[in-house]
Residue frames as a rotation matrix with the C-alpha (Angstrom) as fourth column:
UNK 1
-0.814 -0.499 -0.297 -80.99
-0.514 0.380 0.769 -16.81
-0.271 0.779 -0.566 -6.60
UNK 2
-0.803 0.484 0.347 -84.11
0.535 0.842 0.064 -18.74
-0.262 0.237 -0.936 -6.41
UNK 3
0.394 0.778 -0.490 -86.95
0.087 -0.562 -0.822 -15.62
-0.915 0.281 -0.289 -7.14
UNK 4
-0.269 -0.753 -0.600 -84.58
-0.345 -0.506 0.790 -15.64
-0.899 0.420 -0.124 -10.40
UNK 5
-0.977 -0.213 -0.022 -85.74
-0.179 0.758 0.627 -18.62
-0.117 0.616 -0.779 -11.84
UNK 6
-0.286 0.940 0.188 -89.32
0.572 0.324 -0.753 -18.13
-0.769 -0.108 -0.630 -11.31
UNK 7
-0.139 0.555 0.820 -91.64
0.981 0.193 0.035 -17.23
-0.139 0.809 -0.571 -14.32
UNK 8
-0.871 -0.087 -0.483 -92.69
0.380 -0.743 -0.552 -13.86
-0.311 -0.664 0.680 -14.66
UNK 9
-0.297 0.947 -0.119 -96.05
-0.954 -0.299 0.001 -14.42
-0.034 0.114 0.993 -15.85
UNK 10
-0.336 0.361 0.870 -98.64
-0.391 0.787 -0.477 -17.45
-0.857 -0.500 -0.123 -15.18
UNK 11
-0.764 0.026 -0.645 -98.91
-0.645 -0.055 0.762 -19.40
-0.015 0.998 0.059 -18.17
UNK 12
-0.844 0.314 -0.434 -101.55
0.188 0.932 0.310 -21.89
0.502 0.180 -0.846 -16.54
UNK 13
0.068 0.888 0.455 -104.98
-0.753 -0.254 0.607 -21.11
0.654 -0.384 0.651 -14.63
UNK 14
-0.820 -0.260 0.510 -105.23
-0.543 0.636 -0.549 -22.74
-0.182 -0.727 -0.662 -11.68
UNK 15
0.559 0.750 -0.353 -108.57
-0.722 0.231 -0.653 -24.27
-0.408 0.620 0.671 -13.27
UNK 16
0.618 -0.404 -0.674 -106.47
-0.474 0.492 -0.730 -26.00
0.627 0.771 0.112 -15.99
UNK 17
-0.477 -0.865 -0.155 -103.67
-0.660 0.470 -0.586 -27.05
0.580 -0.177 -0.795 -13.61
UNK 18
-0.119 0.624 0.772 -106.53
-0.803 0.397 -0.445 -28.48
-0.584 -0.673 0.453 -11.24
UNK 19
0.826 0.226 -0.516 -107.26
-0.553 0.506 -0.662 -30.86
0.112 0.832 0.543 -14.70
UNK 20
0.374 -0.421 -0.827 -104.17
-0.489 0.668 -0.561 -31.99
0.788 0.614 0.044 -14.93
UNK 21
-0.813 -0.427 0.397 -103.01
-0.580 0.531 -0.618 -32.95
0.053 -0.732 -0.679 -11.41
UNK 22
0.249 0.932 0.264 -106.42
-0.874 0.334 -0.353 -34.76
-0.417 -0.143 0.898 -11.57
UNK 23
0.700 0.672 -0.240 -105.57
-0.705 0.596 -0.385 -36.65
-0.115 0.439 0.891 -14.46
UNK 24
-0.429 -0.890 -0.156 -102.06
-0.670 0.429 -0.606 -37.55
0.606 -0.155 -0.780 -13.36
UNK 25
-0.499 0.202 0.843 -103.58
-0.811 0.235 -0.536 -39.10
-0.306 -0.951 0.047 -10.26
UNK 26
0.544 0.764 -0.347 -106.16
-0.804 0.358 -0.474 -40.95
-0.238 0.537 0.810 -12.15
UNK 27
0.570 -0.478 -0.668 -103.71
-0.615 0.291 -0.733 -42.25
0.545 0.828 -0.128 -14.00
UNK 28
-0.600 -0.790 0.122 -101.39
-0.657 0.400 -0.639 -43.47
0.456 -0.464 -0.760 -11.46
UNK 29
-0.750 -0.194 0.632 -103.70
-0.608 0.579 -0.543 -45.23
-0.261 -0.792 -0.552 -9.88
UNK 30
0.645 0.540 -0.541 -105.31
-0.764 0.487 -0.424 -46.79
0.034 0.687 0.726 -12.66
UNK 31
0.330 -0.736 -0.591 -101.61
-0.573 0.342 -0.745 -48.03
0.750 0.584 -0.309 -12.74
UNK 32
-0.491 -0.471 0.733 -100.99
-0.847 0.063 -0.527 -49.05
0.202 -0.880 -0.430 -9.36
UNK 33
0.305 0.868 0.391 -104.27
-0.763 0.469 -0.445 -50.90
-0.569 -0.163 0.806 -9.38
UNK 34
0.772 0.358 -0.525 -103.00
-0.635 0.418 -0.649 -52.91
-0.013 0.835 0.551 -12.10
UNK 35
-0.055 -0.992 0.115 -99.67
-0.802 -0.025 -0.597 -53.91
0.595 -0.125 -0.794 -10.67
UNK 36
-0.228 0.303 0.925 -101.48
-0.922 0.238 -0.306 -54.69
-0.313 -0.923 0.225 -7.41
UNK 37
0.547 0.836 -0.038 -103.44
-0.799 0.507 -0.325 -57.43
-0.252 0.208 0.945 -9.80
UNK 38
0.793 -0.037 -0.608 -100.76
-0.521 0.474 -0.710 -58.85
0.315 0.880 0.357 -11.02
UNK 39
-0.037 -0.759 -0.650 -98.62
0.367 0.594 -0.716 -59.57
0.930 -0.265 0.257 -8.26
UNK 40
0.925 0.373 -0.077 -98.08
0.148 -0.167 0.975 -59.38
0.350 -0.913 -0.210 -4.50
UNK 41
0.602 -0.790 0.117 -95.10
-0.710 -0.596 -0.374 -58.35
0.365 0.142 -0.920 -3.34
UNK 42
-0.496 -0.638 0.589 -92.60
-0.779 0.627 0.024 -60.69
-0.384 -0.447 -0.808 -2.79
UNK 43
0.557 0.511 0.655 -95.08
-0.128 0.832 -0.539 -63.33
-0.821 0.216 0.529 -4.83
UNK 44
-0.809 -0.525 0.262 -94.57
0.024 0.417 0.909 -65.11
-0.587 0.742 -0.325 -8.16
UNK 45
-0.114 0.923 -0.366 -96.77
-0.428 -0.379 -0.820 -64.91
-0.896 0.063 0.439 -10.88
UNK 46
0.540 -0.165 0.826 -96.90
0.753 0.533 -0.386 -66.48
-0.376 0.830 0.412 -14.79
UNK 47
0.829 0.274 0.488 -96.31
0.548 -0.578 -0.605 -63.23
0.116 0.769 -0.629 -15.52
UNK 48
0.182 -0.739 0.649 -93.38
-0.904 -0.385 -0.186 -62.85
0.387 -0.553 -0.738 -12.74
UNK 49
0.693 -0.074 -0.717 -91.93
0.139 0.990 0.031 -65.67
0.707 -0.121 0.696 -12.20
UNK 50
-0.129 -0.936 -0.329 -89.43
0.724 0.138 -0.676 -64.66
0.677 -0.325 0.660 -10.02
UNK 51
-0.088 -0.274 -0.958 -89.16
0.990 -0.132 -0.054 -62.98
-0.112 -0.953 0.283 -6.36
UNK 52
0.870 0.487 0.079 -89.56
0.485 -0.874 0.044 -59.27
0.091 0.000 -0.996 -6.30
UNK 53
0.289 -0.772 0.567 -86.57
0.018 -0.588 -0.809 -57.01
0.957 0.244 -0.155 -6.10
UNK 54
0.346 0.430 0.834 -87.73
-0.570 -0.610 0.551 -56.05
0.745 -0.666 0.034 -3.16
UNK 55
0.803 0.452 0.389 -87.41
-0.596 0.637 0.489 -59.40
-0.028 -0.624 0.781 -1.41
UNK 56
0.639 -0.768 -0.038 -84.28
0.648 0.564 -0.511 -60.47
0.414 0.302 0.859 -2.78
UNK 57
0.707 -0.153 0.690 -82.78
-0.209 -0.978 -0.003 -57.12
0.675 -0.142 -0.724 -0.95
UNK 58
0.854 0.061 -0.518 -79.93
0.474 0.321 0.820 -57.93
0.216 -0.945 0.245 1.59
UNK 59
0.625 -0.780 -0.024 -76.55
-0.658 -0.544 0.521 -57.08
-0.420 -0.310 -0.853 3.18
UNK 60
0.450 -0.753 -0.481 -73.64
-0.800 -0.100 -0.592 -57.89
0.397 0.651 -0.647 0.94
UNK 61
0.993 0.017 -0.116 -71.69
0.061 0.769 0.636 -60.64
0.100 -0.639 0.763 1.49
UNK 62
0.606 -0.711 -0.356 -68.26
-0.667 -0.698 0.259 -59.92
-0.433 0.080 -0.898 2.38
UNK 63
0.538 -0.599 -0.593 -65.00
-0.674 0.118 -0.730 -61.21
0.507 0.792 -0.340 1.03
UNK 64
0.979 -0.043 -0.199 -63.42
0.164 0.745 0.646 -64.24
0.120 -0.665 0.737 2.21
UNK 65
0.313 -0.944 0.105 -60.22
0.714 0.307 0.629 -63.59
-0.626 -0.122 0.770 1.07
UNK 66
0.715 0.266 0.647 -58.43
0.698 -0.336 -0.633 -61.13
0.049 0.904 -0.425 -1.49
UNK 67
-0.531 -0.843 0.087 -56.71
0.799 -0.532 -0.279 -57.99
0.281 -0.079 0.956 -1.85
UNK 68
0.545 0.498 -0.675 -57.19
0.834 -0.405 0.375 -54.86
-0.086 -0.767 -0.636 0.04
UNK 69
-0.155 -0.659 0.736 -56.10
0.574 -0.667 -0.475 -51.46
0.804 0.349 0.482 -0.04
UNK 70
0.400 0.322 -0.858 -55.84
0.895 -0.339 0.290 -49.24
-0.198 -0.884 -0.424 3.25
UNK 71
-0.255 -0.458 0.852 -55.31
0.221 -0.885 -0.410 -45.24
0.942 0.084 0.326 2.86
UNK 72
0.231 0.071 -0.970 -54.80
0.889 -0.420 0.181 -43.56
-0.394 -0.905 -0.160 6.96
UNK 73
-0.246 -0.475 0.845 -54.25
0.350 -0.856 -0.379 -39.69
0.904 0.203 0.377 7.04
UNK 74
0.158 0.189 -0.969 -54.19
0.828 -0.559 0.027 -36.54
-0.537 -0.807 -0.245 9.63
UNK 75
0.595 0.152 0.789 -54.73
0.309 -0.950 -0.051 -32.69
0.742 0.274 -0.612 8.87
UNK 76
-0.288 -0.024 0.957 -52.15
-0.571 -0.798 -0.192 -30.31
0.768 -0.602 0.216 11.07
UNK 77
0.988 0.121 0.091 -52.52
-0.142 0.530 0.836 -33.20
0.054 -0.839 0.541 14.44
UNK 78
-0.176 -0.837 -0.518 -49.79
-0.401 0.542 -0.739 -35.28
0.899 0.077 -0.431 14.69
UNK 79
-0.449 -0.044 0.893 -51.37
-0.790 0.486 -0.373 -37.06
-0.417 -0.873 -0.253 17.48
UNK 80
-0.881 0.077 0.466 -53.15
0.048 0.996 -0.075 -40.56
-0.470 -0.043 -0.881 17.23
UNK 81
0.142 0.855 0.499 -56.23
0.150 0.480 -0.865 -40.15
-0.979 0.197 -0.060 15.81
UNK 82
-0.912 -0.406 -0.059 -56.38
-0.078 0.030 0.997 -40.84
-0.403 0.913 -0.059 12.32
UNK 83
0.475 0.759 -0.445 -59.53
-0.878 0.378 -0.292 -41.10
-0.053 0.530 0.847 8.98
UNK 84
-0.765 -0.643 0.029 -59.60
-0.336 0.437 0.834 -44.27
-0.549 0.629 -0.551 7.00
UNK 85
0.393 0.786 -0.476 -60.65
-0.910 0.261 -0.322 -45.84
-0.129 0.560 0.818 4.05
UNK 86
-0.717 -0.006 0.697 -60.11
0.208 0.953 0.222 -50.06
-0.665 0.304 -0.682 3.34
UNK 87
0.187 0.675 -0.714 -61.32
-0.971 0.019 -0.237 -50.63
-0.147 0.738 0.659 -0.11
UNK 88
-0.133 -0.045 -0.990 -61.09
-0.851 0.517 0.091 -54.44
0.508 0.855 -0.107 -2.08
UNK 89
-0.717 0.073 -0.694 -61.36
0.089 0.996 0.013 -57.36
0.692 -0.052 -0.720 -0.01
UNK 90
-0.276 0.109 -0.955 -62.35
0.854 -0.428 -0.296 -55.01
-0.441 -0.897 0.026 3.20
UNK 91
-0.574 -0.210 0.792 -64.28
0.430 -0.900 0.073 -52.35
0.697 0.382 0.606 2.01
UNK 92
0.498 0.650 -0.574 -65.24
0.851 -0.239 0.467 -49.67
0.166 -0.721 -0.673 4.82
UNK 93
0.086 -0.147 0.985 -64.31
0.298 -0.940 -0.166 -46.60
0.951 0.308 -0.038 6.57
UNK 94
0.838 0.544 -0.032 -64.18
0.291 -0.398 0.870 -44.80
0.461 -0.739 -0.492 10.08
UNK 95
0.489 -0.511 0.707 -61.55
-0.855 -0.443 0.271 -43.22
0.174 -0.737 -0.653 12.55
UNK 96
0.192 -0.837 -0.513 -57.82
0.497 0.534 -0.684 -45.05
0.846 -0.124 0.519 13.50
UNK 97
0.855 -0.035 0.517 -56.52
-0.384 -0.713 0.587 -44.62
0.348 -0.700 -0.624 16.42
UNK 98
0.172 -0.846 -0.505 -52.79
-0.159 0.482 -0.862 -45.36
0.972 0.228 -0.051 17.49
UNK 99
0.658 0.341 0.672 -52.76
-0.687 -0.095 0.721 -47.48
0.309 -0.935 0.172 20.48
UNK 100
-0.542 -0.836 -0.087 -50.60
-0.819 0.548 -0.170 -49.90
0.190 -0.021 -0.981 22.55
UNK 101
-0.522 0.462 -0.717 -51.55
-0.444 0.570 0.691 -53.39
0.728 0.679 -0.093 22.95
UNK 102
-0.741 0.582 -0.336 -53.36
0.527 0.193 -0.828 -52.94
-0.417 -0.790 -0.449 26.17
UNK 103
-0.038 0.829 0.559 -55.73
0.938 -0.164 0.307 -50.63
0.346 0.535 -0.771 24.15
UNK 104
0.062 -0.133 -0.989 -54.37
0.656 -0.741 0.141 -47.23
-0.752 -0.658 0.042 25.68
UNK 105
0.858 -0.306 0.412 -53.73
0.453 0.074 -0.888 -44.84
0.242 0.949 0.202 23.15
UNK 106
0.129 -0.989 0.065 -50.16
0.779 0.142 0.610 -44.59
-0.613 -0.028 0.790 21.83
UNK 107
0.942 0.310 -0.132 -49.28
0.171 -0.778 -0.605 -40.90
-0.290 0.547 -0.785 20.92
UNK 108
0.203 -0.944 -0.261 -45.99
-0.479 -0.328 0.814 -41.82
-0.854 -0.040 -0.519 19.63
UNK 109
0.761 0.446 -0.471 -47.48
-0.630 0.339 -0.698 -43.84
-0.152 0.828 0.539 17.21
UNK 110
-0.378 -0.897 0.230 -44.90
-0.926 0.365 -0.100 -46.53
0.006 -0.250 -0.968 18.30
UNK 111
-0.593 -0.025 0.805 -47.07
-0.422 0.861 -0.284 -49.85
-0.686 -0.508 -0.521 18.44
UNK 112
-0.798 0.407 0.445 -50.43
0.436 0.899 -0.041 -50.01
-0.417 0.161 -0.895 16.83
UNK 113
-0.583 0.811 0.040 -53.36
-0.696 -0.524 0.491 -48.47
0.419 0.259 0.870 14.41
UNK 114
-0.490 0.871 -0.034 -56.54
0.454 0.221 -0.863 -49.37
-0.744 -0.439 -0.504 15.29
UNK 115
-0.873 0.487 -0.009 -58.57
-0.187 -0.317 0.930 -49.05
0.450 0.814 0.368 12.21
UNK 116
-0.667 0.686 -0.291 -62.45
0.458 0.069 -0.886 -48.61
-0.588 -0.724 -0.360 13.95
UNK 117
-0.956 0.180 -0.231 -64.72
-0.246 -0.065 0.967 -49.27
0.159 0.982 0.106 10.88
UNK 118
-0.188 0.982 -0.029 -68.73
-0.870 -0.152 0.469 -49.20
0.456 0.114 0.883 10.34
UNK 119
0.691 0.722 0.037 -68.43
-0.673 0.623 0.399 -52.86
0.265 -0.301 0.916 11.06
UNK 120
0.811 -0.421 -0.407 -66.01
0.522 0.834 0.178 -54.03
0.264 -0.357 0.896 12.89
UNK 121
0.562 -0.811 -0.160 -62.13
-0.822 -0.528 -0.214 -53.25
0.089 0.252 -0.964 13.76
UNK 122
0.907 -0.422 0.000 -59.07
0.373 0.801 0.469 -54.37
-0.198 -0.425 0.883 14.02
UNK 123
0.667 -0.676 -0.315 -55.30
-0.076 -0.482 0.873 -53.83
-0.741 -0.558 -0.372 14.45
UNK 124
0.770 -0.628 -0.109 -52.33
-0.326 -0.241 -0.914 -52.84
0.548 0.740 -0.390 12.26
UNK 125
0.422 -0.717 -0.555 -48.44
0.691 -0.141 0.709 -53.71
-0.587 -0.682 0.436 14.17
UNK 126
0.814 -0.226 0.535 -46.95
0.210 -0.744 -0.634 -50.25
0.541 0.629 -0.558 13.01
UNK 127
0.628 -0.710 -0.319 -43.98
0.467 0.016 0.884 -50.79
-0.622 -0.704 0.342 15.31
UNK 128
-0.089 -0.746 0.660 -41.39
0.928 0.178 0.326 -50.76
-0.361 0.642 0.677 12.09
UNK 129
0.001 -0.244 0.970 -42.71
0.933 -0.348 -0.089 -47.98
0.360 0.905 0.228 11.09
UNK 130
0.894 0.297 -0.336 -42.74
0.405 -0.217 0.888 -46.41
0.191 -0.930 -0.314 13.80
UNK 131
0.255 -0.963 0.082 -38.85
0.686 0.240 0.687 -47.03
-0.681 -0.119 0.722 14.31
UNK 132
0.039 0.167 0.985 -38.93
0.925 -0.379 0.028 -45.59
0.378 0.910 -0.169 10.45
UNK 133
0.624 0.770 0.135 -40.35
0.619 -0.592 0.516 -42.58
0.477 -0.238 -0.846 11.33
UNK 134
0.815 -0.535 -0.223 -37.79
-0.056 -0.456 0.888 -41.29
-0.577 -0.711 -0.401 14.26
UNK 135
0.376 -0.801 0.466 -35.50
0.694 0.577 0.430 -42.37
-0.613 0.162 0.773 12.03
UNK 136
-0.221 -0.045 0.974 -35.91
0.916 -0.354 0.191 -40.47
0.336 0.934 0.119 8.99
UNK 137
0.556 0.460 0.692 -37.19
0.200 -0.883 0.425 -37.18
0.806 -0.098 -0.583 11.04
UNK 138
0.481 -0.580 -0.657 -34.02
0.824 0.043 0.565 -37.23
-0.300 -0.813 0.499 13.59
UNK 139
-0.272 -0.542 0.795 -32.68
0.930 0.064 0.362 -35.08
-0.247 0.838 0.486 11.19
UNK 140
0.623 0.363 0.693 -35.36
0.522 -0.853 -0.022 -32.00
0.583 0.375 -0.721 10.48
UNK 141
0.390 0.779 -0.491 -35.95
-0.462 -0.296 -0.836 -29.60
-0.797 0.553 0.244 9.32
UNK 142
0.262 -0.328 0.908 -34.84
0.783 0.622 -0.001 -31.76
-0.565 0.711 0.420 5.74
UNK 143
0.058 -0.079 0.995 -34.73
0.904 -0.418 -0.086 -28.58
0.423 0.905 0.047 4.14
UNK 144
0.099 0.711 -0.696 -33.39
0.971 -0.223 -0.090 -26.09
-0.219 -0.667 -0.713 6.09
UNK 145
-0.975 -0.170 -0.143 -33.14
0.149 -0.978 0.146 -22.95
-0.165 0.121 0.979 3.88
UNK 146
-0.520 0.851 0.080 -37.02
-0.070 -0.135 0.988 -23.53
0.852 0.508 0.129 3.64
UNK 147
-0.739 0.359 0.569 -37.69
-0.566 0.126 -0.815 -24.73
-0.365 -0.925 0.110 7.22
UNK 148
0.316 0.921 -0.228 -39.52
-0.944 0.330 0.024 -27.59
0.097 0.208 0.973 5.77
UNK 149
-0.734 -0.442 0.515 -39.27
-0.496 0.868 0.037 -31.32
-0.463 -0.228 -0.856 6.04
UNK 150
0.250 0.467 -0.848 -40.35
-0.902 0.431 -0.028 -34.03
0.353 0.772 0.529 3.33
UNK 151
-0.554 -0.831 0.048 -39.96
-0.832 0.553 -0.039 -37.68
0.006 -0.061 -0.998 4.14
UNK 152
0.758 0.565 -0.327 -41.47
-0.617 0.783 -0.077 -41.10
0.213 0.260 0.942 2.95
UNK 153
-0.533 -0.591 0.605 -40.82
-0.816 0.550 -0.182 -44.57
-0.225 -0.590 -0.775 4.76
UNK 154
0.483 0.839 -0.252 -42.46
-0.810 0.537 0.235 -48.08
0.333 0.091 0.939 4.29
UNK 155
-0.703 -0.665 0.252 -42.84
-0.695 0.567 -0.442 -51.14
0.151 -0.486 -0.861 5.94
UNK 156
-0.406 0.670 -0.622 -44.63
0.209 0.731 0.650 -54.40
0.890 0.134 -0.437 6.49
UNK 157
-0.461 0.413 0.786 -47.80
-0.876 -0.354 -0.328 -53.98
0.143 -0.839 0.525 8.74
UNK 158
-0.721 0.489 -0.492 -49.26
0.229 0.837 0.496 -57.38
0.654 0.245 -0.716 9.43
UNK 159
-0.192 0.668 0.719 -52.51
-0.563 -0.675 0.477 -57.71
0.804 -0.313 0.506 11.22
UNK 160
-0.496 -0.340 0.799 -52.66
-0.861 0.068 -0.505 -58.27
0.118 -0.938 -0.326 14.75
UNK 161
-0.640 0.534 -0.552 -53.85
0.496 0.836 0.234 -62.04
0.586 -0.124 -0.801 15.52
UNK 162
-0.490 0.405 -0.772 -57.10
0.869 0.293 -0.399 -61.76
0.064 -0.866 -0.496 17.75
UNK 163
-0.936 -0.191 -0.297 -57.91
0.277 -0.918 -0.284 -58.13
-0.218 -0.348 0.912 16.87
UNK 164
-0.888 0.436 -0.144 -60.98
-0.012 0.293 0.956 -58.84
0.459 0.851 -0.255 14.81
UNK 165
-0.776 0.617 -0.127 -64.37
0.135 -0.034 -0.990 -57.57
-0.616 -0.786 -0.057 15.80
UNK 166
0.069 0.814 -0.577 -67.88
-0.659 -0.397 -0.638 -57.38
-0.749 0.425 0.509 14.05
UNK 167
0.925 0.306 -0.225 -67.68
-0.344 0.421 -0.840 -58.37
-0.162 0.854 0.494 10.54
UNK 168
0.534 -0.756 -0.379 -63.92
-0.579 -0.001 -0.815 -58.63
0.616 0.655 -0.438 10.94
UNK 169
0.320 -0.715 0.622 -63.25
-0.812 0.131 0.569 -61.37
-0.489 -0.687 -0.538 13.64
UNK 170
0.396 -0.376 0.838 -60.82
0.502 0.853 0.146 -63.94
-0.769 0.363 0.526 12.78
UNK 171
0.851 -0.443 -0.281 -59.35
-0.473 -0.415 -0.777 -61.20
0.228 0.795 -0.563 9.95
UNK 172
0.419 -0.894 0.156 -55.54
0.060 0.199 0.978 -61.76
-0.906 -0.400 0.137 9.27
UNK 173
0.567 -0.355 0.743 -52.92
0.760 -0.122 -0.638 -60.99
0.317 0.927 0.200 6.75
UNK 174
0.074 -0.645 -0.760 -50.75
0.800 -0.417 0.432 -58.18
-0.596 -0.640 0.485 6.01
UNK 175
0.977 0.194 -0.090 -50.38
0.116 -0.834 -0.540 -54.70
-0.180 0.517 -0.837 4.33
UNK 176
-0.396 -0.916 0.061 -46.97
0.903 -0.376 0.210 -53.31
-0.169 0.138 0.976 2.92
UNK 177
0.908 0.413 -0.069 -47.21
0.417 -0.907 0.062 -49.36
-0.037 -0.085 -0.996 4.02
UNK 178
-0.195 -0.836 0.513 -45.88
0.875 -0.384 -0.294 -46.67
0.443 0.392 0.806 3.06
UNK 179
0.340 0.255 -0.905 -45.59
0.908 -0.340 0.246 -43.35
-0.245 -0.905 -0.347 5.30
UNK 180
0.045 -0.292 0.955 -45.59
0.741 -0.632 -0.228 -40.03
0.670 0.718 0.188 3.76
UNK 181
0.480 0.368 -0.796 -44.94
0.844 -0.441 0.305 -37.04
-0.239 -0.818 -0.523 6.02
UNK 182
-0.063 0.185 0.981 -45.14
0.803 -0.575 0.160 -33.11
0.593 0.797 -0.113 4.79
UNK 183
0.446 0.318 -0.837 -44.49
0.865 -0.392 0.313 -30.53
-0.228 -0.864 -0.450 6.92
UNK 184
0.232 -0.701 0.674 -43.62
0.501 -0.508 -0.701 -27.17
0.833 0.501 0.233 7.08
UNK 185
-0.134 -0.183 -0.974 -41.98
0.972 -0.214 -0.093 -25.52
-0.191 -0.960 0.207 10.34
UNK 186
0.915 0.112 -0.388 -42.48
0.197 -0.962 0.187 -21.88
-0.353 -0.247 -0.902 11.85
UNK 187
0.074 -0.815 0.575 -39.19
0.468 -0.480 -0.741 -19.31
0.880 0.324 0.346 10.93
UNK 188
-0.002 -0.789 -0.614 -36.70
-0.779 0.386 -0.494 -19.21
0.627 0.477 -0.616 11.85
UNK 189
0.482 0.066 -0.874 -36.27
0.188 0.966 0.177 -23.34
0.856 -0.250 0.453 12.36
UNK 190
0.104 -0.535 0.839 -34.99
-0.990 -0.133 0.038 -24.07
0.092 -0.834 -0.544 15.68
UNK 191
-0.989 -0.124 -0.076 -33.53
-0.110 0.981 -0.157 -27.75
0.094 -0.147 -0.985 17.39
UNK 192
-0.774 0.505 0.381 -37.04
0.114 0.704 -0.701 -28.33
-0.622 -0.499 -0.603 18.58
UNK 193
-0.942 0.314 -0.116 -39.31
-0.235 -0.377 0.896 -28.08
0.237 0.871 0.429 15.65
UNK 194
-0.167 0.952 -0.257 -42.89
0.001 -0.261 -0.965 -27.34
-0.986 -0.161 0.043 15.54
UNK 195
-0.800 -0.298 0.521 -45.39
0.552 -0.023 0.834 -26.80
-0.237 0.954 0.183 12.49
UNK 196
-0.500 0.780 -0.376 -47.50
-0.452 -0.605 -0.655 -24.46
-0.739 -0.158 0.655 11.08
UNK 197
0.351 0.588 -0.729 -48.75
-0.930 0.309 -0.200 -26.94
0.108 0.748 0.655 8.12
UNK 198
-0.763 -0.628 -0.151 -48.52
-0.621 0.648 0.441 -30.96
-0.179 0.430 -0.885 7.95
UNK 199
0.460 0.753 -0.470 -50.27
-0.875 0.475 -0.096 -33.58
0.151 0.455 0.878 6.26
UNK 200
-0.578 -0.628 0.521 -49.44
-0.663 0.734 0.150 -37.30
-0.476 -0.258 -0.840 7.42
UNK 201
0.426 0.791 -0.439 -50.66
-0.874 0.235 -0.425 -40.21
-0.233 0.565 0.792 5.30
UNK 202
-0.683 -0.669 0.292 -50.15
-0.465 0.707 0.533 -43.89
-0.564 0.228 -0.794 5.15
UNK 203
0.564 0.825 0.040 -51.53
-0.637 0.465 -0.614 -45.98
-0.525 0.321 0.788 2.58
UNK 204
-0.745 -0.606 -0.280 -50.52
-0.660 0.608 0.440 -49.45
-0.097 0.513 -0.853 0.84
UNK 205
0.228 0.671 -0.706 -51.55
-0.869 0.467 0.163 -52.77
0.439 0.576 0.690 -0.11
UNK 206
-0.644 -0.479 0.597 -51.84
-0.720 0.644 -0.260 -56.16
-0.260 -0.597 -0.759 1.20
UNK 207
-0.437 0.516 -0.737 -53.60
-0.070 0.797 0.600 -59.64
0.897 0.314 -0.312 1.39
UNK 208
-0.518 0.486 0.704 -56.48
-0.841 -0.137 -0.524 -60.18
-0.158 -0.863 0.479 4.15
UNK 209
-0.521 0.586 -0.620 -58.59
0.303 0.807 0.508 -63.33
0.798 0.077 -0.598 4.79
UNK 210
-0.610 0.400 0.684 -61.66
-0.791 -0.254 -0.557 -62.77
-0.049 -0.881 0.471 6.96
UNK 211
0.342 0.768 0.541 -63.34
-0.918 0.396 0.020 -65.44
-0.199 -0.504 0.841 9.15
């Protein structure tokens, strides 16, 4: 694909292009030179009164307080590890993991997320929904002339006191989640169900104060 796009005749002498990458150069550093004169980086000048970009550069400051939005998912797992994203007060990203509150993990997804973000974590209680969960899926397949199962739950997640690390000790608040869970089962369905496709996904909203 790339010999496609190439010319099929030389419309420049290397001669002539020699000229002009010369006089680009030239040029730039006619310009540089003149920059240099007029300021130091990070200086002030009449002409720059003010700080360089450069120097004013730092790390964000985060949000004391606010709203927050938390989306979790799995692909075809159902076990504990989970993505996330935490936008608005908390914005970040990285790997959940559902654990109890010695820090084992919990593959029944019966106690706690762990949300293990760029800078920091900290804990969800996902007990309730948990509970939720067995509840609403005691039942499958929900559909069985499809062998499939649909089923959405929600529930208040508050965040563990004390869980707060990095940028996020001393967090606290709470999310209201919702639990979405897609699945579809092998044929023909049986009491103990399996799947050959599921997509799990929690995501809501809440208030958070950090620090």
């Amino acid at each position: 694909m790339i010999d496609a796009y190439r010319p099929t005749k030389r419309y420049r002498s290397i001669p002539v292009l020699g000229a002009v990458i010369a006089a680009v150069l030239a040029g730039a550093l006619a310009l540089n030179g003149c920059a240099s004169a007029a300021a130091k980086p990070g200086g002030t000048t009449k002409a720059n009164p003010r700080p360089s970009a450069a120097a004013k550069i730092g790390p964000p400051a985060a949000a004391a307080r606010g709203a927050a939005n938390i989306i979790a998912y799995s692909i075809d797992s159902d076990g504990p590890a989970f993505s996330t994203v935490v936008t608005g007060a908390v914005g970040d990203y990285g790997p959940a993991m559902t654990v109890l509150p010695d820090g084992t993990v919990d593959p029944g997804h019966t106690s706690e997320l762990e949300l293990r973000l760029t800078h920091g974590s900290f804990r969800l209680n996902i007990a309730e929904l948990g509970k939720k969960i067995v509840a609403a899926t005691s039942h499958e397949p929900i559909y069985p002339r499809t062998c499939s199962t649909f089923i959405r739950v929600a529930a208040a997640t508050p965040i563990v006191a004390g869980s707060g690390t990095g940028s996020y000790q001393g967090i606290s608040g709470s999310f209201t989640v919702g639990v979405t869970v897609d699945e579809v089962h092998p044929t023909p369905c049986r009491s103990e169900l399996k799947f050959v496709r599921q997509v799990l996904v929690l995501s809501g909203s809440g208030s958070v104060s950090v620090g």
